[in-house]
RODRENBA-413803 format. One record per residue (C-alpha): x, y, z. Coordinates in steps of 0.2 Angstrom, whole numbers, padded with zeros to 4 digits, always signed. Layout:
<vexmars>
XYZ
...
</vexmars>
This chain:
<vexmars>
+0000+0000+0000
+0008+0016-0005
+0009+0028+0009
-0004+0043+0004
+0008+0057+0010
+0021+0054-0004
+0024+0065-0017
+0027+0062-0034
+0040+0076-0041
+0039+0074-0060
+0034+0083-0075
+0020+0088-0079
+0017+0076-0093
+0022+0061-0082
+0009+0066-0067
-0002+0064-0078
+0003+0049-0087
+0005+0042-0071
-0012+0046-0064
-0017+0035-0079
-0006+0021-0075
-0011+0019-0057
-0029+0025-0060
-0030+0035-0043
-0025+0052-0037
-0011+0056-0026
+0001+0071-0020
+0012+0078-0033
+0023+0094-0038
+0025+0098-0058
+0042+0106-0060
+0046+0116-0075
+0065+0121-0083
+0079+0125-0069
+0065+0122-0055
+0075+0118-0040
+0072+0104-0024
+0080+0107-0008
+0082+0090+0004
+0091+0097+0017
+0109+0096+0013
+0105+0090-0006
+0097+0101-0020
+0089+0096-0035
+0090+0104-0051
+0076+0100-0064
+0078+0102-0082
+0063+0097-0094
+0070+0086-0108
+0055+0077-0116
+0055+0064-0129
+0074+0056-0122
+0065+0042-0126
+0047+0048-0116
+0037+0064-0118
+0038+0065-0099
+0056+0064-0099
+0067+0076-0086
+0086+0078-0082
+0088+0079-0062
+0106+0085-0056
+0110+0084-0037
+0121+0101-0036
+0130+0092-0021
+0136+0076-0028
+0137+0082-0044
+0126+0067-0049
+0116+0069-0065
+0100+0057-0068
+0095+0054-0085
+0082+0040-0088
+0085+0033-0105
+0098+0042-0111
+0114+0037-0112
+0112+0021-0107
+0113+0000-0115
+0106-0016-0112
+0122-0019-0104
+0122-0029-0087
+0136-0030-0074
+0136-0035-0055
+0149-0022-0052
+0138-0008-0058
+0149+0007-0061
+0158+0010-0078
+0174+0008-0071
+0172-0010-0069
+0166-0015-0085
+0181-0026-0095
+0175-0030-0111
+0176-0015-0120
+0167-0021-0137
+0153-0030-0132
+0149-0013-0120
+0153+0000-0134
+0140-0014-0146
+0126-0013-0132
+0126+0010-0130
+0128+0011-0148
+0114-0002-0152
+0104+0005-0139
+0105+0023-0146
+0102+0018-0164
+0086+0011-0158
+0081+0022-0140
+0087+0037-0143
+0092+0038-0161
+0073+0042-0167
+0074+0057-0156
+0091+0061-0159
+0086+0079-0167
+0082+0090-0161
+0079+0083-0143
+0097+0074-0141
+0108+0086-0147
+0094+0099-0137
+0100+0089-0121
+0119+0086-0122
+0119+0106-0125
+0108+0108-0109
+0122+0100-0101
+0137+0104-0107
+0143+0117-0095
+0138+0105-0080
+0153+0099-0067
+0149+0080-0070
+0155+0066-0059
+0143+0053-0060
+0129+0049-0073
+0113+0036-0066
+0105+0030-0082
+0091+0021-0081
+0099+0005-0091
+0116-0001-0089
+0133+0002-0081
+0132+0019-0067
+0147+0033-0077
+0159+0035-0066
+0172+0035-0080
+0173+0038-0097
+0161+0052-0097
+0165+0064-0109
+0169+0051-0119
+0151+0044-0122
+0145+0062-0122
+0157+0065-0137
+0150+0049-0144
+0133+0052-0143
+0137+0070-0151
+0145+0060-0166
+0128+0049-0166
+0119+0063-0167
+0128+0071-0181
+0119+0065-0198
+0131+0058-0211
+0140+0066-0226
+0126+0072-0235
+0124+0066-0253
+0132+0078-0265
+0116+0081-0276
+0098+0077-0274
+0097+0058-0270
+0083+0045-0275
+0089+0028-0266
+0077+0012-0276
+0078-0003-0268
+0068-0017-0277
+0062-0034-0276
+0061-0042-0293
+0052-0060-0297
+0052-0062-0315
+0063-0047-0321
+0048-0035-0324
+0049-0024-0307
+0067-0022-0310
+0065-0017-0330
+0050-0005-0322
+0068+0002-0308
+0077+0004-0322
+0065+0013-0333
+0061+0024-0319
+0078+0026-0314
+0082+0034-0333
+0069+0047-0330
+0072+0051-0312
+0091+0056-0321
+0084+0065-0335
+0074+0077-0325
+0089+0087-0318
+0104+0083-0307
+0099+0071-0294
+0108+0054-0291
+0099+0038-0290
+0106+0022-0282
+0099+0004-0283
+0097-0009-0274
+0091-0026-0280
+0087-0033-0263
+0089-0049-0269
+0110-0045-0274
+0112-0035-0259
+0113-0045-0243
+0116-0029-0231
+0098-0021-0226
+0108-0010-0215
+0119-0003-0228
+0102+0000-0238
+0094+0008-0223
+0107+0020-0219
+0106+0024-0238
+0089+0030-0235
+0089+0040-0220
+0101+0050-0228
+0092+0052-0245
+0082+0065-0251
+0068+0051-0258
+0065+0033-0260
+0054+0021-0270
+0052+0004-0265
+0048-0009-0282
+0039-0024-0276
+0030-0037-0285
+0013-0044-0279
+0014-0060-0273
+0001-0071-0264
-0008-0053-0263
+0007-0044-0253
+0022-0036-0257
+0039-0046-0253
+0048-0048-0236
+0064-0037-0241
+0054-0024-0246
+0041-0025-0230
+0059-0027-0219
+0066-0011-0226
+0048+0000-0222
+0048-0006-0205
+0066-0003-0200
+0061+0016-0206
+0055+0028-0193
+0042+0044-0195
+0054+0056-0182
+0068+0053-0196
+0057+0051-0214
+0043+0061-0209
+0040+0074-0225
+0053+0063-0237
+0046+0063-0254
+0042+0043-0256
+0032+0030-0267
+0032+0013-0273
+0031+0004-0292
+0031-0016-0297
+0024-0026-0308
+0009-0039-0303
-0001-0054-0310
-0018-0056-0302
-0020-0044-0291
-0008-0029-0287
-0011-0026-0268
+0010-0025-0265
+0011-0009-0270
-0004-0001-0262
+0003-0012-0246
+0018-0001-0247
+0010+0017-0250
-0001+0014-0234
+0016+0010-0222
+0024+0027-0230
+0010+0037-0226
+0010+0028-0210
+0028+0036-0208
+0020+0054-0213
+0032+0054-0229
+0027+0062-0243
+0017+0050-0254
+0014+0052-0270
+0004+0040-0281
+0011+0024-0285
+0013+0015-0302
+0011-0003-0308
+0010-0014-0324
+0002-0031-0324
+0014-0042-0330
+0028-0037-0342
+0029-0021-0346
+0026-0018-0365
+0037-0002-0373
+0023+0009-0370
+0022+0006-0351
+0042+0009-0350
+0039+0024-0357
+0026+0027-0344
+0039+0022-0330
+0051+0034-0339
+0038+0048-0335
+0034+0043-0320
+0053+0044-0315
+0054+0060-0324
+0040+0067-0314
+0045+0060-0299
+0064+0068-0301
+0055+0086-0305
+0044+0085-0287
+0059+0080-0280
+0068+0096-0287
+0052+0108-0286
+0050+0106-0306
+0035+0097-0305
+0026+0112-0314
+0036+0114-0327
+0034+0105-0343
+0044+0087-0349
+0047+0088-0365
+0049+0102-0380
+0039+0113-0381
+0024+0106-0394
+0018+0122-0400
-0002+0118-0396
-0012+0124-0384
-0025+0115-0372
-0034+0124-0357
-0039+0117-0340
-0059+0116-0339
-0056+0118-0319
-0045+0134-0319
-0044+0140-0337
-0026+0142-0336
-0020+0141-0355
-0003+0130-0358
+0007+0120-0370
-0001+0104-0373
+0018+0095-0366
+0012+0100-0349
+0003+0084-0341
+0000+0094-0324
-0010+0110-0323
+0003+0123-0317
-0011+0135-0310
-0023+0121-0301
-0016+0105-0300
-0027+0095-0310
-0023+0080-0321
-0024+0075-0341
-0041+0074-0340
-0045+0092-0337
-0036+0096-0351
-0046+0102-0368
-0037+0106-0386
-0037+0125-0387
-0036+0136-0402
-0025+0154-0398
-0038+0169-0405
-0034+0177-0418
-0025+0193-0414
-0030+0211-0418
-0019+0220-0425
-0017+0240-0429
-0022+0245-0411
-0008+0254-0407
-0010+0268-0396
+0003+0282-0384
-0014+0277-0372
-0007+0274-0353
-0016+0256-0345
-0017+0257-0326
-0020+0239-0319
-0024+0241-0302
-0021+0223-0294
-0008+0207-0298
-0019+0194-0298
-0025+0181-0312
-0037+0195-0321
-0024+0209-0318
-0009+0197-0326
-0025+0192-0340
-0030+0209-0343
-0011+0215-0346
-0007+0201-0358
-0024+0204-0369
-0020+0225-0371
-0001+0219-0375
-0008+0207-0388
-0018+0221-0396
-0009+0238-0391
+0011+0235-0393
+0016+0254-0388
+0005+0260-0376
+0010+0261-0359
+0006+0247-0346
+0005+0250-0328
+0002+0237-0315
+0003+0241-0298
+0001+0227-0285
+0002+0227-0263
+0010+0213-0262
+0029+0209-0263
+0032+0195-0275
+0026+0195-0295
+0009+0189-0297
+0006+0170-0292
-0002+0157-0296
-0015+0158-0278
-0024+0142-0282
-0009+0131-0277
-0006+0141-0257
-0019+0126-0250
-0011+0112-0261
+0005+0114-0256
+0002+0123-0239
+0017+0117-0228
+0029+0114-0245
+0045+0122-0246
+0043+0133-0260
+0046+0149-0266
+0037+0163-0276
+0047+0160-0293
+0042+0142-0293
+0023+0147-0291
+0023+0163-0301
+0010+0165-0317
+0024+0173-0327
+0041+0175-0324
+0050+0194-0324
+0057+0192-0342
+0039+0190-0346
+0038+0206-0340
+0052+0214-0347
+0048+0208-0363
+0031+0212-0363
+0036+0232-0356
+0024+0230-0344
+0030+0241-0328
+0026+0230-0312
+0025+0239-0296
+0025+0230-0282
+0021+0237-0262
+0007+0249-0270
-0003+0255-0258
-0017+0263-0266
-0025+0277-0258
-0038+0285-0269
-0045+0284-0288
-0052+0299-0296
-0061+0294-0312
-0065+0315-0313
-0047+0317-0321
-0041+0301-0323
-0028+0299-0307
-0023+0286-0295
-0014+0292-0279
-0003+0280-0269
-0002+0281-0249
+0017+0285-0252
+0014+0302-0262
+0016+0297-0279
+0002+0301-0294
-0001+0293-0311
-0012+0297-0324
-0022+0284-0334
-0032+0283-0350
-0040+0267-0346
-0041+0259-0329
-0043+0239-0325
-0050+0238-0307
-0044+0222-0303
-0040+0222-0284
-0047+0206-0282
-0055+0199-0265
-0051+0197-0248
-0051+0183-0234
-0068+0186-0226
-0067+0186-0206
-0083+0182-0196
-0088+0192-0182
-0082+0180-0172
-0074+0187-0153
-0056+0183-0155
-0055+0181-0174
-0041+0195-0174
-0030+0185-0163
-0011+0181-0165
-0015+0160-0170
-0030+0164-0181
-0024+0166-0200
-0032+0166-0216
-0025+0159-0232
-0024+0169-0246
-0009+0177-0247
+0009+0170-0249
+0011+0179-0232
-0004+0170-0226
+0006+0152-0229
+0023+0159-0223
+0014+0165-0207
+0004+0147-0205
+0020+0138-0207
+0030+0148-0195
+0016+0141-0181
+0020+0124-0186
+0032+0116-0176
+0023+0102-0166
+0010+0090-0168
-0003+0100-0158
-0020+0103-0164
-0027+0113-0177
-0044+0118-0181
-0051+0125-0199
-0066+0136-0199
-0076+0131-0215
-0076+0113-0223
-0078+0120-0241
-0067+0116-0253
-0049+0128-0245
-0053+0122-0229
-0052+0103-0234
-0036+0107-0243
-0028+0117-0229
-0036+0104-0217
-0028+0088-0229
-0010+0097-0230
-0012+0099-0211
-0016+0081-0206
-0003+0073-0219
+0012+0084-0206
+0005+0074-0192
-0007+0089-0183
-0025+0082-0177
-0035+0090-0188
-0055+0096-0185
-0065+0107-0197
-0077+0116-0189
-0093+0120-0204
-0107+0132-0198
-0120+0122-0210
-0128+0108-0209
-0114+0101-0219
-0097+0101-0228
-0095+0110-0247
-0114+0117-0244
-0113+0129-0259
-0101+0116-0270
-0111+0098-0267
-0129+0092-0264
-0131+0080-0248
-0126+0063-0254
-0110+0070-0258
-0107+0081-0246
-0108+0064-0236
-0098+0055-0244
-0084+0064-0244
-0086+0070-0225
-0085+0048-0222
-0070+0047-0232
-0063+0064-0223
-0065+0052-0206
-0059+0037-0211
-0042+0050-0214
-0043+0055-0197
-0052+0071-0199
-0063+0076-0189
-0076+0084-0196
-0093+0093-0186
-0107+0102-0194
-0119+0114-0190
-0108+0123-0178
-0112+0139-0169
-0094+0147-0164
-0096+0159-0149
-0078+0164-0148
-0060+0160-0148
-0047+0163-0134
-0028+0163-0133
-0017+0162-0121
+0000+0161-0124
+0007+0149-0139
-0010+0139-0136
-0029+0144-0141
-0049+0138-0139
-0061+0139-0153
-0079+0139-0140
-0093+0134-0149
-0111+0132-0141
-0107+0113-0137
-0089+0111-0135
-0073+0116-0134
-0057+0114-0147
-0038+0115-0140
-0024+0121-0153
-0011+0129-0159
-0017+0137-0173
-0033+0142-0180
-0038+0143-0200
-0053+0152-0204
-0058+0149-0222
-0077+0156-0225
-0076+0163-0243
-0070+0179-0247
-0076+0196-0250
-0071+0207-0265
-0062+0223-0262
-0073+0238-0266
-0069+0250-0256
-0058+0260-0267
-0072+0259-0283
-0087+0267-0270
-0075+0280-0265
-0073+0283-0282
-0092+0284-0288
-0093+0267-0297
-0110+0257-0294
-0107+0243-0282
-0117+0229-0275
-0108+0213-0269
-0096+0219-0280
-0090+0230-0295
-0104+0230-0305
-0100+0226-0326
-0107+0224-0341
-0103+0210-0354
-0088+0220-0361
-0084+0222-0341
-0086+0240-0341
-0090+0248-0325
-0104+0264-0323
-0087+0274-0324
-0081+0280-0342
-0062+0271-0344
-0065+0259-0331
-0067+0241-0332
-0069+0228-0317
-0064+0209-0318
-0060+0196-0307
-0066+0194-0291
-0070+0211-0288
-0081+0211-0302
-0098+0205-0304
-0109+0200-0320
-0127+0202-0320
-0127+0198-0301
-0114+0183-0303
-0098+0182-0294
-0089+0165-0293
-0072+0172-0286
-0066+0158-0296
-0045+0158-0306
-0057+0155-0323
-0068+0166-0321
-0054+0179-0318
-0045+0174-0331
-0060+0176-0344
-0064+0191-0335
-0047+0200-0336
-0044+0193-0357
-0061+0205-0363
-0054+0219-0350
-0036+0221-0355
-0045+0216-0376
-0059+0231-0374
-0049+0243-0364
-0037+0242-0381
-0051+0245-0390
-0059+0229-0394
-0077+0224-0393
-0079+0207-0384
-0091+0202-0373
-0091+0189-0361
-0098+0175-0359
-0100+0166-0344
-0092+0148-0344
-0100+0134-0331
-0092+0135-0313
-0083+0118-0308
-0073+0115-0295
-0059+0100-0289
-0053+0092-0274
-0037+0080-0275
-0037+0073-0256
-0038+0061-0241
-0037+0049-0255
-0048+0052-0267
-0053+0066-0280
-0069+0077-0282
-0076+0087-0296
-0090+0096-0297
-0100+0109-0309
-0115+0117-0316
-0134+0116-0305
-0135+0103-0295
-0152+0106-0289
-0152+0123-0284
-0168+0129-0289
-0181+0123-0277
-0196+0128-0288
-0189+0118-0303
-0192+0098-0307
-0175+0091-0306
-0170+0073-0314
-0158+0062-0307
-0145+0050-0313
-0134+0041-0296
-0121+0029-0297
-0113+0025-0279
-0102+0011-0278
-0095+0015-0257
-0084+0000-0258
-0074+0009-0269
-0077+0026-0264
-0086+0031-0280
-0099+0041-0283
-0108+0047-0300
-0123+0060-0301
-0131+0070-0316
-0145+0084-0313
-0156+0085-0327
-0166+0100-0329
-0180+0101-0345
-0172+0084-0349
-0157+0093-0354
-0142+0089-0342
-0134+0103-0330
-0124+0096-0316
-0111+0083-0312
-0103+0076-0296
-0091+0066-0300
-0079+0057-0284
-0066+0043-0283
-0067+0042-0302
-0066+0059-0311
-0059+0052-0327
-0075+0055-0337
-0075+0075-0332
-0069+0084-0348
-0082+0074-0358
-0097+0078-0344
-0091+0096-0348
-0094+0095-0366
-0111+0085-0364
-0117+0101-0352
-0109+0112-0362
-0120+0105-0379
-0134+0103-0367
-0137+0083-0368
-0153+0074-0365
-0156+0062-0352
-0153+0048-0364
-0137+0052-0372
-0130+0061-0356
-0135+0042-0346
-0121+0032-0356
-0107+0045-0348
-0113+0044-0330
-0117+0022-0331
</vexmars>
C-alpha cells in the first residue's frame, strides 16, 4: 500500500501519465525548466527534456554530488554485477550494447531533442551519470558524451539530390520498371539515383542507412500471394516517422492477379507521414509503351523532388490545351496544370484567338491589382496595343502567383518563382512596368488619377480595377488573434508555417473546398485536424447531400474530424495555445484557420463613384458605370454573378485588357466547376446541382462505397446541368462537353453508367 503522503515530483506530462497508469490520485509537484528541490543538505536541479525516449522525460542533477539522472539516455542493455563504468572489461561488447541502444532508443529522437539535451548540459561539473539502463558513469564520461554528439551528427550528405530504389524483382519485370524509372528520375535534372536489387544485396543495413540519408525513396515490389515481398516489408519497417517524416516517397512493381504490393507499401509510408505520391504498376511485363510510362513517371517523380513538377517534360509542342477547372491556358507537353493542379483529364485542345492587330496607341493602362485577371487583362492589351503604356501596380511583394496552389501545397517548401504566373522576363519583354508594395490610396475617375499612400500620382487613360477579394473574417470574438490566420496570401502560408512546429491541434473554420485542402495538408504533417462548418454540412454551396456525405466519411476514415452545424461563440488565446468555443464544446490548438469565402475589395471603386453591390458591377464588355474603367476578377460581378473563381478571372481579365485596347468582346460566362485531390480520393463538381427549389430536377446516381465512388447527373427540361463526380473523375472533360451542348437524359446516361 503506497503511503498517501508521498509526493510524486515529475513533469507535468508524467503526473499525468502516471495518474493513468495507477488509476487513482495522489500528491504531486509539476516542476518546470531550472526548478530547483531542496532536501536538506542536497538540491535538486530539474531540467525538462521530453522525448529522451518519453514525452515526460526530465534531467535531475544533485548540485552536491554532482550526480546527474538521465532516464534513458545514455544508457545500454548492458548488465554487470559491479555496476559502475569503471568496472566494465569487455570493451566491445559494451561499446556494441550503447551504440545499439541509441540507434534504436534514442536515435529516433536524436534531433532536435538529443543534441537539445547534451547542450543543456554541457557546462555542468559532471562526476557521476545514473542512467536508467546499464553500467552507473563513473568514468569515461565525456567520452560517451562526445560519442553520442558524433551519433547525433547526420552523415556526409549526398552531393546532389538523391533517389535511393531498392527493389524486389520476381520475374525481371519490377526491375525493367527500376530501371526505366531510374532513366527518367536522371533526366529530370541533377539528382543521383542508387539501386538496390534486394535480392543481390545482402546488407539491409547498408540500404537503410542509404535511406535516411536520401532525399527520396521508391520501393519496387511485385505482388505476390496478394502482398508485397519480405525485403521490401523489412526495409519499411526498419524506417521511422521522427527521421522520414516529409521525405518525398512511393512505390512501383509489376503484378499478376491482383496488385495489392504496391498499395501495401504506399499505406506503411503514409503511416511514416512521408510524402506520398501516387504509386505505379504494370500487370505483368511491361510492354514499350508502359516503359515509357515508368520513364515519365521517374521524370516526374525527379521534378517533385527538385520543385520542377510544374514545369513542362518535354519540348515545347507548340499547341495549346486549357484546363476546364482553372482555365489556365498552356502548351499541350504540360501533363499537370501549373495554376490548379489537376490532371490530363482536365485538359481540352485550345485554339490561340486570332490577334487584332493596328491597335496601337501612346494610351497609358493602369491595372490596379496582380492577380489572375490583372496578369490576363495585361497580356490581352499587349496582344492588341504593342506601344501603349502598361502600368500594373500590385500590394503585395512577389510578382503575381499562381494563388490556387497556397492550399495544395500549404506546408511545402517553396518559393514565389516556382509558383509565379509569369516570370519577370515575361515582363520585361512584354514592357509591362510591375509595381509592387502599391498602396493605393484614392481613384479619381473626374481626371483620370490614381494616388498611392506614399505620395506618388499617375495618370491613366484606361483603368482595369482588378483588386481582387479578400479573406472574409466572421464576427467571431477573437477572430483577430495572434493564431487565427487566413489563407490567401503567400504571407498567409509563410505566417501558418512559422506556427508549425509540433504535432498540436489545429482547427479550420469552414469545410468547403480551401478548408479541406488546408485541413488535408495539415493532417498529412501529423497535426490532429477538426473542421469546424457552420451548415448543416461540408462544401454546402459546391455539393448536394449525398456527396457532401460521402466525402465527410471518407474525410474520417483520414482522421479528420469533421462537425457540422456549428455555432462558434468565440476564440481565446493564451499564450502559444488557443480555444475555438462553440455552443457545445470546446477545441484546444495551436493554430486556428478560418476559411469562410472571401469578399471582393470595393472600397476603393465606392469612394470613387462606381456602382457597387456585392461587387463591382459590369457589363458583358466588363465596363463599369465609370467611363475608362473596367472591373474583372473577383472584384467584379456579371449580371449579379460572382464566382471568385482563377477561370472566371482569367476570362474576365482577357475581354478587360481586349476592350480597354479597344476591342469589342463580350463575355460570356463559362460553367463553374470545382476539384478536390485529397484524403485519398478526387472530387469534381460543376453546373446546378439542384439549386432551384421551384424547378423539377431529374436524377442520374451511381454509388459504388466499396470503392469510394460516386456518380450524379442533374437534369433540368431533360437537358443535363450538373455533375458530381468522386473517386473516379476520369470521365470529367467529356461531362463538360455534354453540359456544355446541353445533352438529353438519354445520351447524357451512357457517360454517368
Amino acid at each position: 500500500m503506497m503511503n498517501p503522503e508521498i509526493k510524486v515530483v515529475a513533469t507535468p506530462t508524467a503526473i499525468n501519465f502516471l495518474k493513468e497508469i495507477i488509476n487513482r490520485d495522489f500528491y504531486s509537484i509539476a516542476v518546470k525548466e531550472n526548478d530547483t528541490l531542496s532536501l536538506g543538505d542536497k538540491t535538486l536541479q530539474f531540467m525538462i527534456l521530453p522525448n529522451l525516449h518519453w514525452p515526460d522525460t526530465m534531467y535531475t542533477y544533485d548540485v552536491e554530488d554532482k550526480a546527474l539522472f538521465t532516464c534513458d539516455s545514455f544508457g545500454s542493455h548492458y548488465a554487470t554485477e559491479e555496476v559502475l563504468r569503471s568496472k566494465v572489461t569487455d570493451e566491445q561488447v559494451y561499446f556494441t550494447a550503447a551504440k545499439y541502444y541509441f540507434d534504436h532508443i534514442i536515435g529516433p529522437f536524436k534531433n532536435p531533442y538529443m543534441i537539445n539535451g547534451l547542450e543543456r548540459i554541457k557546462d555542468l561539473d559532471i562526476d557521476l551519470v545514473c542512467t536508467g539502463h546499464g553500467p552507473v558513469l563513473d568514468s569515461h564520461i565525456e567520452e560517451l558524451f562526445d560519442l553520442y554528439r558524433n551519433w547525433c551528427t547526420p552523415g556526409k550528405p549526398n552531393d546532389h539530390k538523391t533517389v535511393v530504389i531498392p527493389y524486389v524483382s520476381a520475374y525481371g519485370y519490377t526491375a525493367q520498371l527500376a530501371r526505366q524509372i531510374a532513366k527518367g528520375i536522371h533526366a529530370s535534372g541533377n539528382v543521383a539515383v542508387k539501386l538496390f536489387d534486394m535480392v543481390q544485396e545482402k546488407n539491409t543495413e547498408k540500404v537503410s542507412a542509404e535511406i535516411l540519408l536520401a532525399d527520396a525513396v521508391l520501393f519496387g515490389t511485385p505482388t505476390i500471394v496478394g502482398e508485397a515481398l519480405a525485403p521490401i516489408w523489412a526495409l519499411t519497417a526498419s524506417m521511422d516517422a521522427t527521421e522520414d517524416k516529409g521525405k518525398l516517397a512511393s512505390a512501383f512493381g509489376s503484378y499478376g492477379w491482383s496488385g495489392e504490393g504496391v498499395p501495401h507499401i504506399l499505406e506503411r509510408l503514409k503511416q511514416l507521414h512521408m510524402n506520398v505520391v501516387d504509386g505505379f504498376r504494370v500487370r505483368f511485363k511491361p510492354d514499350e509503351n508502359q516503359l515509357k510510362d515508368a520513364y515519365d513517371y521517374g521524370y516526374h517523380f525527379g521534378c517533385k523532388l527538385l520543385n520542377r513538377e510544374l514545369k513542362s517534360p518535354v519540348v515545347n509542342t507548340g499547341k495549346l490545351v486549357k484546363c476546364v477547372i482553372c482555365g489556365a491556358i498552356f502548351d499541350a507537353s504540360i501533363t499537370v496544370c501549373p495554376v490548379c493542379g489537376a490532371g490530363e483529364e482536365s485538359f481540352v485542345p485550345y485554339e490561340e484567338e486570332t490577334k487584332r492587330s493596328g491597335m496601337d496607341s501612346d494610351r497609358i493602362y493602369v491595372i490596379l491589382g496582380g492577380g489572375a485577371a490583372a496578369v490576363s487583362a495585361a497580356e490581352a492589351i499587349r496582344q492588341r496595343d504593342t506601344t501603349g503604356v502598361i502600368l500594373m501596380f500590385n500590394q503585395e511583394t512577389e510578382l503575381p502567383y499562381n494563388r490556387p496552389m497556397l492550399t495544395k501545397a500549404l506546408l511545402a517548401d517553396f518559393s514565389s518563382q516556382q509558383i509565379a504566373i509569369y516570370p519577370q522576363a515575361w515582363f520585361d519583354e512584354n514592357k509591362i512596368q510591375y509595381v509592387n508594395q502599391a498602396l493605393i490610396e484614392k481613384l479619381n475617375t473626374s481626371n483620370n488619377t490614381i494616388f498611392l499612400k506614399d505620395g506618388r500620382t499617375f495618370h491613366y487613360d484606361k483603368c482595369i480595377y482588378a483588386l481582387g477579394a479578400s479573406s472574409f473574417i466572421p464576427p467571431i470574438e477573437g477572430a483577430q488573434n495572434e493564431r487565427v490566420k487566413t489563407i490567401r496570401t503567400l504571407s498567409d502560408v509563410a505566417a501558418i508555417q512559422n506556427l508549425i512546429h509540433d504535432k498540436k491541434p489545429a482547427v479550420l473554420i469552414g469545410g468547403g473546398i480551401l478548408g479541406l485542402e488546408a485541413a488535408w495538408e495539415l493532417s498529412k504533417a501529423g497535426k490532429d485536424v477538426t473542421v469546424l462548418e457552420a451548415m448543416d454540412r461540408l462544401m454546402p454551396r459546391q455539393l448536394d447531400a449525398q456527396a457532401s456525405q460521402m466525402v465527410r466519411k471518407t474525410a474520417e476514415k483520414h482522421g479528420l474530424h469533421m462537425m457540422t452545424g456549428v455555432k462558434i461563440t468565440q476564440i481565446t488565446e493564451n499564450g502559444e495555445e488557443c480555444t475555438v468555443h462553440t455552443e457545445n464544446g470546446e477545441y484546444p490548438c495551436d493554430l486556428v484557420i478560418i476559411s469562410a469565402g472571401v469578399r471582393a475589395n470595393v472600397i476603393l471603386a465606392k469612394d470613387a463613384g462606381m456602382e457597387c453591390e456585392r461587387a463591382v458591377v459590369v457589363n458583358a464588355k466588363m465596363e463599369t458605370s465609370t467611363a475608362d474603367v473596367y472591373a474583372c476578377g473577383d472584384c467584379a460581378q456579371y449580371k449579379g454573378i460572382n464566382y471568385a473563381l482563377w477561370s472566371q478571372a482569367l476570362e474576365e481579365g482577357r475581354i478587360a485588357g481586349a476592350n480597354a485596347a479597344g476591342d469589342t468582346l463580350e463575355y460570356e460566362p463559362d460553367i463553374p466547376a470545382l476539384t478536390f485531390f485529397g484524403i485519398d480520393t478526387q472530387l469534381f463538381a460543376a453546373g446546378d446541382l439542384g439549386s432551384k427549389p421551384d424547378q423539377q430536377y431529374k436524377t442520374l446516381e451511381i454509388k459504388d462505397e466499396s470503392r469510394n465512388v460516386y456518380r450524379k447527373a442533374y437534369f433540368l427540361n431533360s437537358q443535363l446541368c450538373g455533375i458530381v463526380l468522386i473517386g473516379d473523375i476520369s470521365k470529367m472533360r467529356e461531362l463538360i462537353a455534354a453540359m456544355k451542348e446541353q445533352k438529353s437524359f438519354a445520351d447524357a446516361a451512357a457517360l454517368i453508367v
